[in-house]
C-alpha positions in Angstrom: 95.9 82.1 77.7 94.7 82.0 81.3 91.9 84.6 81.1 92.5 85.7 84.4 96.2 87.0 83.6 94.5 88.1 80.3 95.7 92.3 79.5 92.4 94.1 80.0 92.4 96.1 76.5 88.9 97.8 77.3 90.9 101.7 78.8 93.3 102.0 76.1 89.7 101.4 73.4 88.2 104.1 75.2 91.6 106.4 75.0 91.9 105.8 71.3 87.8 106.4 70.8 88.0 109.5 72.6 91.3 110.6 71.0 89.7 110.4 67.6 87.1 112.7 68.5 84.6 109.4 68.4 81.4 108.8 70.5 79.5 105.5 70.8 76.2 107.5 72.3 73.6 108.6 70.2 74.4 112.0 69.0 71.6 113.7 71.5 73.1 112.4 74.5 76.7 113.1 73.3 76.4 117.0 73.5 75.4 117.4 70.2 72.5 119.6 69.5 70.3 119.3 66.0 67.5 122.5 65.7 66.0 124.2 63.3 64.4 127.5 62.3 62.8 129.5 59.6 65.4 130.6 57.4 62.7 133.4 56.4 59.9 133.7 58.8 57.4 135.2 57.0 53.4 135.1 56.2 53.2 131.6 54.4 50.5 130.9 51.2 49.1 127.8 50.2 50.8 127.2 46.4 52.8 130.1 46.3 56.3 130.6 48.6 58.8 128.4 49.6 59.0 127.3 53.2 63.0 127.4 53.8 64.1 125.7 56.9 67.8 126.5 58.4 69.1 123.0 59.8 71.7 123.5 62.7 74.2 120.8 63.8 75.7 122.4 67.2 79.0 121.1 68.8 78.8 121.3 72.5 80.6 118.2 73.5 84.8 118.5 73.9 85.3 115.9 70.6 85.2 116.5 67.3 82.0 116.0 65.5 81.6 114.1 61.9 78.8 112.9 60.1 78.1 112.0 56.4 76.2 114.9 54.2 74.6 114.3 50.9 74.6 115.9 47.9 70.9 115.1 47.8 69.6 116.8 51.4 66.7 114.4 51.0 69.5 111.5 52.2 70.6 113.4 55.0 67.4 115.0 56.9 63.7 114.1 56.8 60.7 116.6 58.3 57.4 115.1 59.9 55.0 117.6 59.4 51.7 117.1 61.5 48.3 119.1 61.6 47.2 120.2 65.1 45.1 116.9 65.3 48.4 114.9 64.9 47.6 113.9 61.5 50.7 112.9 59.6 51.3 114.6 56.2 52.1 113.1 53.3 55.8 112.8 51.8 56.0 114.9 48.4 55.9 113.8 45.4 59.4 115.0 44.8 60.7 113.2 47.9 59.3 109.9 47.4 60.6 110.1 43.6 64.4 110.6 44.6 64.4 107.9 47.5 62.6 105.1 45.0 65.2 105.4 42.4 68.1 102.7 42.5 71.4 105.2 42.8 74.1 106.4 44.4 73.8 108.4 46.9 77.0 110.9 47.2 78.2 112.6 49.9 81.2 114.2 51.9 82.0 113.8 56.0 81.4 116.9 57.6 83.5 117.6 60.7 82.4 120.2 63.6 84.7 121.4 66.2 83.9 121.6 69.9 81.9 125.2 70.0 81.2 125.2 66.3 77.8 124.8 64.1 77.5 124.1 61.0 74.1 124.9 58.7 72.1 124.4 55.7 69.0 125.7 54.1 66.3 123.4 52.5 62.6 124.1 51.3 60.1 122.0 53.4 57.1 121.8 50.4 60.1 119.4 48.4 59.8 116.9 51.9 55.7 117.6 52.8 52.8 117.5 50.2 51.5 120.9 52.0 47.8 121.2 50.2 45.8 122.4 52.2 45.8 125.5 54.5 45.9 125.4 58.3 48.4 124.9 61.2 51.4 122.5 61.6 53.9 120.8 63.7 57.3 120.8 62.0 60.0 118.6 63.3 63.1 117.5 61.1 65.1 114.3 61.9 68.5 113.9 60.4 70.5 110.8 59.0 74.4 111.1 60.4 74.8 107.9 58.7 72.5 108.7 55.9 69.2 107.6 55.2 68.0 104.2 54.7 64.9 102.8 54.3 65.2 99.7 56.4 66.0 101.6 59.7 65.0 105.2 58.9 63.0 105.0 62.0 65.4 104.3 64.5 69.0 106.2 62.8 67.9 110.1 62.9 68.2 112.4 65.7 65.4 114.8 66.2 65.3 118.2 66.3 63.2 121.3 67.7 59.4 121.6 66.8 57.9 124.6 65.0 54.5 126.1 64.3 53.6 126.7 60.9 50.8 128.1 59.9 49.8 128.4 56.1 46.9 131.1 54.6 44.8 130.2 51.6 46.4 130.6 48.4 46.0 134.8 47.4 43.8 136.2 45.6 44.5 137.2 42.0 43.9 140.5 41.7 42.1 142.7 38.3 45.6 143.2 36.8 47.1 139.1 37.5 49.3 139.9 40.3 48.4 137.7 43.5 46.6 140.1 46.4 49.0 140.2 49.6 47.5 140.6 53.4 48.3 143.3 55.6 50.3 141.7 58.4 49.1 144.4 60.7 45.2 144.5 59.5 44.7 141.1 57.8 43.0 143.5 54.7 44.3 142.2 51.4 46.9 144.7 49.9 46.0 146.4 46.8 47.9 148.2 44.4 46.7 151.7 44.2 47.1 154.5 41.9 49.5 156.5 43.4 52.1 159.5 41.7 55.7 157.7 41.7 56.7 160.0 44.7 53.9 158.6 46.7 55.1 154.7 46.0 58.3 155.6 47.0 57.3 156.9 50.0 55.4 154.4 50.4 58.0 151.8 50.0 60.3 153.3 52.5 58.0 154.1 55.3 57.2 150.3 54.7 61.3 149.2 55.1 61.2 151.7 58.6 58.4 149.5 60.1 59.8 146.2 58.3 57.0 145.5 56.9 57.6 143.9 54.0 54.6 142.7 52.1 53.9 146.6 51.9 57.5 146.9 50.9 57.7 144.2 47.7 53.7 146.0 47.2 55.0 148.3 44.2 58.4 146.7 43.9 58.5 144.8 40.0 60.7 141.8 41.2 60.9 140.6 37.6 62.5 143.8 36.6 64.8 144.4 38.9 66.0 140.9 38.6 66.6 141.5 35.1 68.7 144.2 36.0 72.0 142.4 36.1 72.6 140.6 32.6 73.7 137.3 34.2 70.8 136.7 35.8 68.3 138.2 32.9 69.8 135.4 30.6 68.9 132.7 32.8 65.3 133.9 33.4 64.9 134.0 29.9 66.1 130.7 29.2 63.8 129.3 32.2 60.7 128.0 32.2 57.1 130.0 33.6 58.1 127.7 36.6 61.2 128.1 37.0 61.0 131.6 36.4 58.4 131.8 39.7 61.3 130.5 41.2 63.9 132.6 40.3 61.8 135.3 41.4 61.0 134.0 44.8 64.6 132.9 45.5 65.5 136.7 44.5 62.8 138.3 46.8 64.1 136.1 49.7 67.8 137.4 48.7 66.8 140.7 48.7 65.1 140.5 52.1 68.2 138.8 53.6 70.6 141.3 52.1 72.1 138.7 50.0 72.3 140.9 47.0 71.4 144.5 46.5 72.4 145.1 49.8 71.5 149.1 49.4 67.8 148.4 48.6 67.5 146.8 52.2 68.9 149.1 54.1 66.1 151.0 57.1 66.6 154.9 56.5 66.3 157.0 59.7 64.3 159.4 57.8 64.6 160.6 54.5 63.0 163.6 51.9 61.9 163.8 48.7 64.2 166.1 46.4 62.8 166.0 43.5 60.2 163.7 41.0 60.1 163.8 37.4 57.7 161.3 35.0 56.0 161.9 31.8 53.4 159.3 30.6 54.9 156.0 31.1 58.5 156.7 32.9 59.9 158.7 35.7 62.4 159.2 38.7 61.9 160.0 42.1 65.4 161.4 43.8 65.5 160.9 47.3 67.6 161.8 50.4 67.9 159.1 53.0 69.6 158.8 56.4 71.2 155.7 58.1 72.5 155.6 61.5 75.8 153.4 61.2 77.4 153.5 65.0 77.3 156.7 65.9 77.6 158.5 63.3 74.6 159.1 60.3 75.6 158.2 56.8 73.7 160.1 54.0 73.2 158.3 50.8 71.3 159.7 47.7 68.9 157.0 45.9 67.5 157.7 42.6 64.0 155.2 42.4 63.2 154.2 38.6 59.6 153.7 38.1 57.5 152.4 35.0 53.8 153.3 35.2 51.8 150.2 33.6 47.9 149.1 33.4 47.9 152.9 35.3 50.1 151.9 38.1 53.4 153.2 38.8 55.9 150.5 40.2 59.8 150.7 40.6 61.6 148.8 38.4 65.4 149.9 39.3 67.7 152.3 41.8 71.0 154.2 42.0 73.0 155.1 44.9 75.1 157.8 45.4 77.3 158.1 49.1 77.7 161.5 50.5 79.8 160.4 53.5 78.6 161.1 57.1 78.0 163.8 59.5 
């Protein structure tokens, strides 16, 4: 065929790319935004919390987005982590396990509409060997196409950088339980022999000013996870790691509102009714106000505390709705 009278085919590939929501550009310059952000920004300790890390895929451009997304994250997105000196941290031990193994990586296409994000958490100490305390530059990279040793330098997209700055590991205090800093002060928090009315009140002035070391300060986390019998089952059947676990995931939950919605709540003000306790039990009955619109919704908690090694720490609540005035 004479080349010249040839049909020019190139408009109608373009047509068809752009019809099925395709785009031949890297994914940066085709309107599509990658970022990330503290899923829980909070005071970080060296060997202690999880660092969780909300990944963000944004549409902006007019197609259709799709990209593949392991069941193992550690296929799909990558984090350089960096000191201030621009010293490169090392993978962890955990990451460089799963991407040694010969296996097969699963995963499912994820599609994002023009305007739309879609997101996922993951814990940035299972993709950096964090041992040491100090300052970092956090940037994650993810793998559309999945991750692949051969050209994992070249296929990501980068995203956002963050700060991260991580304290020396706390300090155990005389009864085991790790010392906390004061946000505010930077004076390690310390239990203190107060009557159960006083850690209530203690613990709610702490939720007005969200400050929430002070807040989880005379909360028993172990307890109140054991409250519901689903969950008490699988901390008993966990191991002393996995039950540090369980109990940090369930802090973060509790912070987020996930679960126990009620406990989270910021009360305008509230008053004492009355305290009861004998030696090792007791129950402070409070009266708290919420401003919900504009209106102010009255709830009455009742705080279940436990007094051991001489300290009184809650252990479990009740709620009771009174309506609004």
């Amino acid at each position: 065929m004479n080349r010249k009278n040839a049909p020019d085919f190139r408009p109608l590939m373009l047509v068809l790319l752009v019809f099925c929501g395709v785009s031949l550009l890297p994914a940066a310059e085709a309107g599509i935004d990658f970022s990330i952000r503290y899923f829980d920004k909070r005071v970080y300790y060296l060997e202690q919390d999880p660092i969780f890390i909300q990944v963000t895929i944004t549409n902006n451009s007019p197609y259709t987005y799709r990209f593949k997304l392991a069941d193992e994250r550690a296929f799909s997105v990558d984090f350089d982590v960096r000191t201030n000196s621009n010293r490169v941290v090392e993978a962890a031990d955990i990451l460089v396990r799963k991407r040694s193994q010969s296996q097969q990586v699963y995963f499912r296409e994820v599609s994002v509409e023009p305007g739309e994000s879609f997101s996922f958490v993951e814990d940035l100490k299972n993709y950096a060997a964090l041992t040491q305390s100090g300052t970092y530059v956090v940037q994650a990279k993810i793998y559309p196409e999945l991750y692949h040793t051969i050209r994992s330098d070249s296929s990501g997209v980068l995203s956002n950088r963050l700060s991260l700055t991580i304290r020396p590991a706390l300090i155990p205090g005389p009864d085991g339980i790790p010392l906390e800093l004061d946000v505010e002060t930077n004076a390690i928090l310390v239990r203190e022999k107060l009557p159960p009315d006083e850690v209530v009140r203690y613990l709610l002035t702490a939720r007005q000013k969200s400050q929430w070391e002070k807040f989880f300060l005379y909360l028993d986390l172990e307890a109140m996870l054991s409250r519901d019998a689903y969950r008490r089952r699988q901390y008993n059947a966990e191991s002393e790691e996995g039950r540090q676990r369980m109990i940090a995931r369930y802090r973060l939950d509790l912070r987020n509102s996930v679960i126990d919605g009620d406990i989270s709540l910021i009360p305008m003000n509230f008053t004492i009714e009355r305290t009861v306790h004998n030696g090792q039990t007791g129950t402070v009955t409070v009266l708290e106000y919420f401003r919900v619109g504009s209106y102010t919704e009255k709830k009455r908690y009742t705080w279940y505390l436990e007094k051991r090694d001489e300290i009184w720490t809650i252990v479990d609540y009740s709620v009771v709705n009174l309506g609004t005035e």
